[in-house]
C-alpha positions as protocol buffer text, in pm:
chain_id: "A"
residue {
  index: 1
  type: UNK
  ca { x: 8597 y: -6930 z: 1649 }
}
residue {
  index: 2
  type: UNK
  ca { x: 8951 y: -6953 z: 1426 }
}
residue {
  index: 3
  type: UNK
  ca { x: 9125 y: -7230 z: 1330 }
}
residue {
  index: 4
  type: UNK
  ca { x: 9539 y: -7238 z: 1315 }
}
residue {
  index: 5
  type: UNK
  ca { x: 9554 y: -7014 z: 959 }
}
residue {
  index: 6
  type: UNK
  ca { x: 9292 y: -6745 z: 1085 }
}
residue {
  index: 7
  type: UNK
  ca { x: 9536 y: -6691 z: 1379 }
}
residue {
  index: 8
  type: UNK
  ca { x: 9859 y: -6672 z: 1138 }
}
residue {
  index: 9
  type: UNK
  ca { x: 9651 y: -6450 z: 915 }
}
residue {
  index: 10
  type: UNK
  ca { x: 9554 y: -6238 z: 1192 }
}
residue {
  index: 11
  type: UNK
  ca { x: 9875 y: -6258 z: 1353 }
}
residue {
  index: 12
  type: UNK
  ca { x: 10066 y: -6158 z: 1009 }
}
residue {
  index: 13
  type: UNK
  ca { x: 9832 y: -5873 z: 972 }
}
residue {
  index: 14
  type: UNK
  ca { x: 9980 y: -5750 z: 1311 }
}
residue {
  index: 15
  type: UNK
  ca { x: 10307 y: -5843 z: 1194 }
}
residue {
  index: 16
  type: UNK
  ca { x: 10267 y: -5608 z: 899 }
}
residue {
  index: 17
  type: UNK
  ca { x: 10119 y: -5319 z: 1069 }
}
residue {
  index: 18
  type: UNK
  ca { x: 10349 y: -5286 z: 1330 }
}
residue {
  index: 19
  type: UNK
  ca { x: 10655 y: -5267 z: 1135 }
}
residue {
  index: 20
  type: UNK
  ca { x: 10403 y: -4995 z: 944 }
}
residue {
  index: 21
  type: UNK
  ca { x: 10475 y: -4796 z: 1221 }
}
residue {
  index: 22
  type: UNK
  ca { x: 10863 y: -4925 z: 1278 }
}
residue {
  index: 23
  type: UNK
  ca { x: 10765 y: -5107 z: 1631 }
}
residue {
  index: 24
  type: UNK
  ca { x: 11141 y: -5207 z: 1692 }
}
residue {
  index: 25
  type: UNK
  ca { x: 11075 y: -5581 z: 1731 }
}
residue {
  index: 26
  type: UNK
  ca { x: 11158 y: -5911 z: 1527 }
}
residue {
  index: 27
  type: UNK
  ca { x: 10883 y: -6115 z: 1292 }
}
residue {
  index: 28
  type: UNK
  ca { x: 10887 y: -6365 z: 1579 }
}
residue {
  index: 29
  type: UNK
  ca { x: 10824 y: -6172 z: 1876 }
}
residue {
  index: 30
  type: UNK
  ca { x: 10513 y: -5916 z: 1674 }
}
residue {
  index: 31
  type: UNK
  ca { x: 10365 y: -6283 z: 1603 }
}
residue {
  index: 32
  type: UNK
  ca { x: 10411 y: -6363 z: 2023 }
}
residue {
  index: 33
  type: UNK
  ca { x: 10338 y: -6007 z: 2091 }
}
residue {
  index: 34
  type: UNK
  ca { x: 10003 y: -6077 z: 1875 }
}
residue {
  index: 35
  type: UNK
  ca { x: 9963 y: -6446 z: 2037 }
}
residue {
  index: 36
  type: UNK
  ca { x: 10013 y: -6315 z: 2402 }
}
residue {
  index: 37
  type: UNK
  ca { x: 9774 y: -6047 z: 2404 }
}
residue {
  index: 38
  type: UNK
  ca { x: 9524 y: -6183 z: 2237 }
}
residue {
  index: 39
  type: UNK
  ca { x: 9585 y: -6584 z: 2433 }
}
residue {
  index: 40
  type: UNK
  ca { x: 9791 y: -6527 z: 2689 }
}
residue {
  index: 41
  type: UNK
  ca { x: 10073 y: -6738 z: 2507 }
}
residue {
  index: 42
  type: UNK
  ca { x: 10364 y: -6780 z: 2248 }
}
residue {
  index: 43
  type: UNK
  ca { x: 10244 y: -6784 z: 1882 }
}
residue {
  index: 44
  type: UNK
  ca { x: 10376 y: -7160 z: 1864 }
}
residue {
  index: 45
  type: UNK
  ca { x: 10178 y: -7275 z: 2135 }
}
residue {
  index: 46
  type: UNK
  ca { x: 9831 y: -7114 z: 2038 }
}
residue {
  index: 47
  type: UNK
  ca { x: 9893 y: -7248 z: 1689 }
}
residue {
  index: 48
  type: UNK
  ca { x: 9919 y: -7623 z: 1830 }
}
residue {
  index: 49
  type: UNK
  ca { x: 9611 y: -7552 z: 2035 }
}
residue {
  index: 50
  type: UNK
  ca { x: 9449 y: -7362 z: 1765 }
}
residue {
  index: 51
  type: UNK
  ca { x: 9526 y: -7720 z: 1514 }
}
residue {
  index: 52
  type: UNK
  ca { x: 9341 y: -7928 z: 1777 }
}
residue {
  index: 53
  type: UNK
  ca { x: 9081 y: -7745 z: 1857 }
}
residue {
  index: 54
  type: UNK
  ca { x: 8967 y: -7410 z: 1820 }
}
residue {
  index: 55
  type: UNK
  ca { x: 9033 y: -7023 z: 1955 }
}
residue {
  index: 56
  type: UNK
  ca { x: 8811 y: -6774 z: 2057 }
}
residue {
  index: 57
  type: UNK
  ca { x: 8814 y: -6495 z: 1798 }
}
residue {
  index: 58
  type: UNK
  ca { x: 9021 y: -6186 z: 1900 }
}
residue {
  index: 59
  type: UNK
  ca { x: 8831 y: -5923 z: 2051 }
}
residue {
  index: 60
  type: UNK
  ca { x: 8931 y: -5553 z: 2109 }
}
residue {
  index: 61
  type: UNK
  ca { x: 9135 y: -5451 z: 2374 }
}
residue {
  index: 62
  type: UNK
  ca { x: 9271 y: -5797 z: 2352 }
}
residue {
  index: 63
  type: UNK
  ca { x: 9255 y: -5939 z: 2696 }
}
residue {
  index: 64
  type: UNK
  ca { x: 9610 y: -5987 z: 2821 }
}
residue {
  index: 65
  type: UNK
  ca { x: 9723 y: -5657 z: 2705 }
}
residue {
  index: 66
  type: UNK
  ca { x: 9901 y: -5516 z: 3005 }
}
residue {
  index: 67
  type: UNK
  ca { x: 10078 y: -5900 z: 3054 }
}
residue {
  index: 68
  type: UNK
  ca { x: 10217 y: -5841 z: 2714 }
}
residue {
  index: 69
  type: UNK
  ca { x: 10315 y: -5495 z: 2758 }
}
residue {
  index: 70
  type: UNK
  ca { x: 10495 y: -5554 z: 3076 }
}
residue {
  index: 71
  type: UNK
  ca { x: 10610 y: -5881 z: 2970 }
}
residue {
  index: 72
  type: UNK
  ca { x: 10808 y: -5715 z: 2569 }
}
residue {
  index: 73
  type: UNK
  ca { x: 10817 y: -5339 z: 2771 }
}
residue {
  index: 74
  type: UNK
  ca { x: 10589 y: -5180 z: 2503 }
}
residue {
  index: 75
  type: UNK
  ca { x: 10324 y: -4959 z: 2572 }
}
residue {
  index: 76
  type: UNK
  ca { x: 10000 y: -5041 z: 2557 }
}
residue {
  index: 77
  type: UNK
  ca { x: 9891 y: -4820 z: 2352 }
}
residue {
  index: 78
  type: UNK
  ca { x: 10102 y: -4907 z: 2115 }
}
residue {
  index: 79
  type: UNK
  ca { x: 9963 y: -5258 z: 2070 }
}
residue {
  index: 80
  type: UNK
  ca { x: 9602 y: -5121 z: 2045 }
}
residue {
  index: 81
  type: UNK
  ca { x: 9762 y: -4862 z: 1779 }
}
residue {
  index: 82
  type: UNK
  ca { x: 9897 y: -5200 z: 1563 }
}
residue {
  index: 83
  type: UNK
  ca { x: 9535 y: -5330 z: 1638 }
}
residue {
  index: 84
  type: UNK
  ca { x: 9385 y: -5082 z: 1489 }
}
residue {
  index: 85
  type: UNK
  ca { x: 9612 y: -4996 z: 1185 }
}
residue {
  index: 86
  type: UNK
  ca { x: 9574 y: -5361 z: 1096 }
}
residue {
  index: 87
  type: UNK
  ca { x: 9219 y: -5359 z: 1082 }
}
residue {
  index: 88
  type: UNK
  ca { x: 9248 y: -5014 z: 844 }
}
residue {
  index: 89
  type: UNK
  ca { x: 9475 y: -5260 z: 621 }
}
residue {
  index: 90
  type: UNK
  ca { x: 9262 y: -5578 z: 648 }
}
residue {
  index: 91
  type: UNK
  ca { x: 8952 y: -5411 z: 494 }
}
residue {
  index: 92
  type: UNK
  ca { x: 8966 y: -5122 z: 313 }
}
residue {
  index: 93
  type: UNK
  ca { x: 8724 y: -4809 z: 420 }
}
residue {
  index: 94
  type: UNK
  ca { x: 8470 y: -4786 z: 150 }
}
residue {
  index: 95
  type: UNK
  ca { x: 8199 y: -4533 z: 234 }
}
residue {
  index: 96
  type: UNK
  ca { x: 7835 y: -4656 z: 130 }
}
residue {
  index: 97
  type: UNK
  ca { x: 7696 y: -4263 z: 249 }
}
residue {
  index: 98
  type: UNK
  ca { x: 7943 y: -3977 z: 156 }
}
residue {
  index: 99
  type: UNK
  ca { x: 7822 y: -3614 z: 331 }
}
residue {
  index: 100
  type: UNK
  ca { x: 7519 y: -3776 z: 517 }
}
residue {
  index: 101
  type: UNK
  ca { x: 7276 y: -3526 z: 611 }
}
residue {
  index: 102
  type: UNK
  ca { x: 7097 y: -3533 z: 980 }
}
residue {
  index: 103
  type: UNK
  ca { x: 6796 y: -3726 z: 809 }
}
residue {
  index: 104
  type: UNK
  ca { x: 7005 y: -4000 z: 655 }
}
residue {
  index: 105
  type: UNK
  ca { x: 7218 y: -4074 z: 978 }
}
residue {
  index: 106
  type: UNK
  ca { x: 6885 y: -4049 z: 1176 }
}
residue {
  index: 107
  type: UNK
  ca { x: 6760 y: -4313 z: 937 }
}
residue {
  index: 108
  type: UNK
  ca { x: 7045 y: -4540 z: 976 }
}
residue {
  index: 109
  type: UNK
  ca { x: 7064 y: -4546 z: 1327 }
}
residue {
  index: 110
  type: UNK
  ca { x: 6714 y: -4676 z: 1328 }
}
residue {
  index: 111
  type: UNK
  ca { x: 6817 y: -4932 z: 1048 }
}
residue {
  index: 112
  type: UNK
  ca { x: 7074 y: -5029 z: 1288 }
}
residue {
  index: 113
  type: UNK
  ca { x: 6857 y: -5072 z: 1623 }
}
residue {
  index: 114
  type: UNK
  ca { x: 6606 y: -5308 z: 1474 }
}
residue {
  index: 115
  type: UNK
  ca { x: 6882 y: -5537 z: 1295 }
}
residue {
  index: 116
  type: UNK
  ca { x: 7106 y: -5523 z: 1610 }
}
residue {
  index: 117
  type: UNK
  ca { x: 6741 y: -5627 z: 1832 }
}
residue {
  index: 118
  type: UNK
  ca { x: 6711 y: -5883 z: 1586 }
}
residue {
  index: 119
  type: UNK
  ca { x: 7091 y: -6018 z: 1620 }
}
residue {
  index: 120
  type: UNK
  ca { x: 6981 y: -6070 z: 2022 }
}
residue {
  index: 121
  type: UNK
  ca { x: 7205 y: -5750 z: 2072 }
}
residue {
  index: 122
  type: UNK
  ca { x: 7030 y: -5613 z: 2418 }
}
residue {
  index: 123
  type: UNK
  ca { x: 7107 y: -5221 z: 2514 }
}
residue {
  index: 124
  type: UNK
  ca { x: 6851 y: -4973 z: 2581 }
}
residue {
  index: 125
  type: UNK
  ca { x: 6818 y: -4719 z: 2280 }
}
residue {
  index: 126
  type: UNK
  ca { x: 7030 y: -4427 z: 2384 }
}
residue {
  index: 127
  type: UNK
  ca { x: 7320 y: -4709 z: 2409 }
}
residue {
  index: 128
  type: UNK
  ca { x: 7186 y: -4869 z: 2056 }
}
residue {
  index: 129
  type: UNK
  ca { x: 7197 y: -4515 z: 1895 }
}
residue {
  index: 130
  type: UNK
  ca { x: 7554 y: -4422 z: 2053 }
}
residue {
  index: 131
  type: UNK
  ca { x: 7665 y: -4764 z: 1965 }
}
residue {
  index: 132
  type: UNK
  ca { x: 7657 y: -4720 z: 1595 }
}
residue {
  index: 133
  type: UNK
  ca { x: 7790 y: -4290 z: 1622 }
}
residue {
  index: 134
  type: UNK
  ca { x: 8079 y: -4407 z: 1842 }
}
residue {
  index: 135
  type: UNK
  ca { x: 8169 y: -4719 z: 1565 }
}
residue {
  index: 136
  type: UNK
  ca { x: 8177 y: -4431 z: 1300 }
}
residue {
  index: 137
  type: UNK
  ca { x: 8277 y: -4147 z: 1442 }
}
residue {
  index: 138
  type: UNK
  ca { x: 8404 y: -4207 z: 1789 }
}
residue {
  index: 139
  type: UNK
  ca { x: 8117 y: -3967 z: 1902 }
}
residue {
  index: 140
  type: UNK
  ca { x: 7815 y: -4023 z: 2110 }
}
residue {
  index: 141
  type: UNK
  ca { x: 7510 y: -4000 z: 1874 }
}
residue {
  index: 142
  type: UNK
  ca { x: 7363 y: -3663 z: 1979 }
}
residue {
  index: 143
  type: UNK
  ca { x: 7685 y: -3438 z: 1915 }
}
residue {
  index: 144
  type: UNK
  ca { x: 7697 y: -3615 z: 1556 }
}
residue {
  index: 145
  type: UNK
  ca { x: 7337 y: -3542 z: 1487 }
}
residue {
  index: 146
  type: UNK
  ca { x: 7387 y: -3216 z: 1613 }
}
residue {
  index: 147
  type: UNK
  ca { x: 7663 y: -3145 z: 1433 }
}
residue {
  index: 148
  type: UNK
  ca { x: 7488 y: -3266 z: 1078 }
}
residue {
  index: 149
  type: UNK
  ca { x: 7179 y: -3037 z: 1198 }
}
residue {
  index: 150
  type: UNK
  ca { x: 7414 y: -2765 z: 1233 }
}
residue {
  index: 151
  type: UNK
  ca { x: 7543 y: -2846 z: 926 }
}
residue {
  index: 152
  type: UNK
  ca { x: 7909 y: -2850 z: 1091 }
}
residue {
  index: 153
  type: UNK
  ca { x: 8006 y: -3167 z: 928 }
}
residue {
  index: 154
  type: UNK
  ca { x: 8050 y: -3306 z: 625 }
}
residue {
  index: 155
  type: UNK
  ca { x: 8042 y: -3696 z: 722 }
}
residue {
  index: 156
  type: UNK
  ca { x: 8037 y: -4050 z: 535 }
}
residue {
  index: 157
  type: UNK
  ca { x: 7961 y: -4371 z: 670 }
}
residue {
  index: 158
  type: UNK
  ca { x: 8159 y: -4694 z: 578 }
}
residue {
  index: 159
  type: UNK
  ca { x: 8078 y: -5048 z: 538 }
}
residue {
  index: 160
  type: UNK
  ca { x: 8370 y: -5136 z: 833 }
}
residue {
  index: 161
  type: UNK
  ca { x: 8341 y: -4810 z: 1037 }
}
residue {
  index: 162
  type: UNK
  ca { x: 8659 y: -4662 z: 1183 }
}
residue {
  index: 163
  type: UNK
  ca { x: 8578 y: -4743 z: 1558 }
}
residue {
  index: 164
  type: UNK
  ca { x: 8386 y: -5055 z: 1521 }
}
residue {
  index: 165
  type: UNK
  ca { x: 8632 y: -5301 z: 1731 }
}
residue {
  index: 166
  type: UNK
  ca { x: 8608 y: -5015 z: 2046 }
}
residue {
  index: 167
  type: UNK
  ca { x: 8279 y: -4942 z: 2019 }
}
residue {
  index: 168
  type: UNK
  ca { x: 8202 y: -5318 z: 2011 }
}
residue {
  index: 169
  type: UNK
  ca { x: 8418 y: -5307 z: 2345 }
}
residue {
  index: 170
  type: UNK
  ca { x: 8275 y: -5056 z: 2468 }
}
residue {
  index: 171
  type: UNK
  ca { x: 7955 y: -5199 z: 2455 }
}
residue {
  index: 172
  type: UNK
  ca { x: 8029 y: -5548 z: 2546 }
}
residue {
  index: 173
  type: UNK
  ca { x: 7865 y: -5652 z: 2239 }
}
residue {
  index: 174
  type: UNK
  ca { x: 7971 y: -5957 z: 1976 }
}
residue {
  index: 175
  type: UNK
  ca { x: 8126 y: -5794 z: 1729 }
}
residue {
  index: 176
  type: UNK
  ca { x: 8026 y: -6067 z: 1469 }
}
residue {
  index: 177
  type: UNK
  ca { x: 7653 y: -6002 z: 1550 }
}
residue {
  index: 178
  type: UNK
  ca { x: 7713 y: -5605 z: 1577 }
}
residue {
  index: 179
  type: UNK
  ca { x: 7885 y: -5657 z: 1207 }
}
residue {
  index: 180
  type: UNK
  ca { x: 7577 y: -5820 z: 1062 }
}
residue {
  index: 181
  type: UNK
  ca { x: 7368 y: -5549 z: 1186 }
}
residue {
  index: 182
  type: UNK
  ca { x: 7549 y: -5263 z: 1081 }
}
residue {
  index: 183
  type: UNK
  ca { x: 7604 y: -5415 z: 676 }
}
residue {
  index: 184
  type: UNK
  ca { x: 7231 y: -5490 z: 676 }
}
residue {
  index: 185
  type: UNK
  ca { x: 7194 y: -5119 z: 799 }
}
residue {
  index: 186
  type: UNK
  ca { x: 7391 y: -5030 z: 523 }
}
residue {
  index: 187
  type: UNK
  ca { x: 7248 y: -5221 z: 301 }
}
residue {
  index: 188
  type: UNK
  ca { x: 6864 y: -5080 z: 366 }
}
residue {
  index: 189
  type: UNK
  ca { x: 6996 y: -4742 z: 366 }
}
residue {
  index: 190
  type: UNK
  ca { x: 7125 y: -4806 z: -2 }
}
residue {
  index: 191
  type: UNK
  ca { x: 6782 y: -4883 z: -110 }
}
């Protein structure tokens, strides 16, 4: 949940990444553009709400997307575009694996299934193993490990991977547990 200043952080980090990529709108609509797709309302109004009580966290695609679209006549895709670039912004990729070999990425994905088990995060093991390749790579997990067999690829993996908010989508999985999993993943793969 997010109190009144995680929404105008989050909503300033939208702010700042679409006028990254010149979306032709003012400060105040990007922060209702932000508020509607992600609430369903103006900024101003999920800020009062968000002071009294609070807001679900954002989730990826945000849920009112084609209401906000249709309602500022923006594409959709550009608002997931802004939603991604401001996650790039927000935290920094910083690989913990550079040029991962089959092995390693084999290992990790394991790493991953029994943390994301133990977060109560319930998908059968293909899903589990395509899960964490998609969050990284956008792939399902067998053309990645096929492609580091091969030795067609010269991967890393990150602390916040590329695709994590999709993937999370994708999945319908929290991503606050799935982000838990994958940094203790990370972390045992380090050792």
């Amino acid at each position: 949940m997010i109190n009144a200043a995680g929404l105008k952080k989050n909503a300033t980090l939208f702010r700042k990444a679409a006028k990254e990529i010149e979306l032709p709108f003012s400060l105040c609509q990007l922060l209702d553009i932000y508020a509607y797709a992600h609430y369903g309302r103006a900024y101003a109004a999920a800020h009062r709400i968000a002071d009294e009580q609070l807001l679900p966290p954002p989730v990826f695609p945000p849920p009112f997307l084609a209401m906000t679209a249709e309602r500022y006549d923006i594409d959709e895709a550009d608002i997931l575009e802004v939603l991604e670039l401001r996650d790039v912004n927000a935290q920094a990729r910083v690989s913990y694996a550079t040029n991962i070999s089959a092995d390693l990425f084999k290992w990790t994905v394991k790493c991953f299934r029994a943390h994301a088990a133990d977060f109560g995060i319930k998908l059968k093991m293909t899903a589990m193993n395509d899960l964490f390749s998609r969050a990284h790579f956008d792939r399902p997990y067998a053309v990645i490990a096929g492609l580091l067999v091969a030795g067609n690829a010269e991967l890393n993996l990150d602390w916040r991977p590329a695709f994590f908010n999709a993937a999370c989508s994708f999945y319908n999985v929290d991503p606050e547990d799935a982000s838990e999993a994958f940094y203790r993943a990370a972390k045992d793969t380090m050792e």
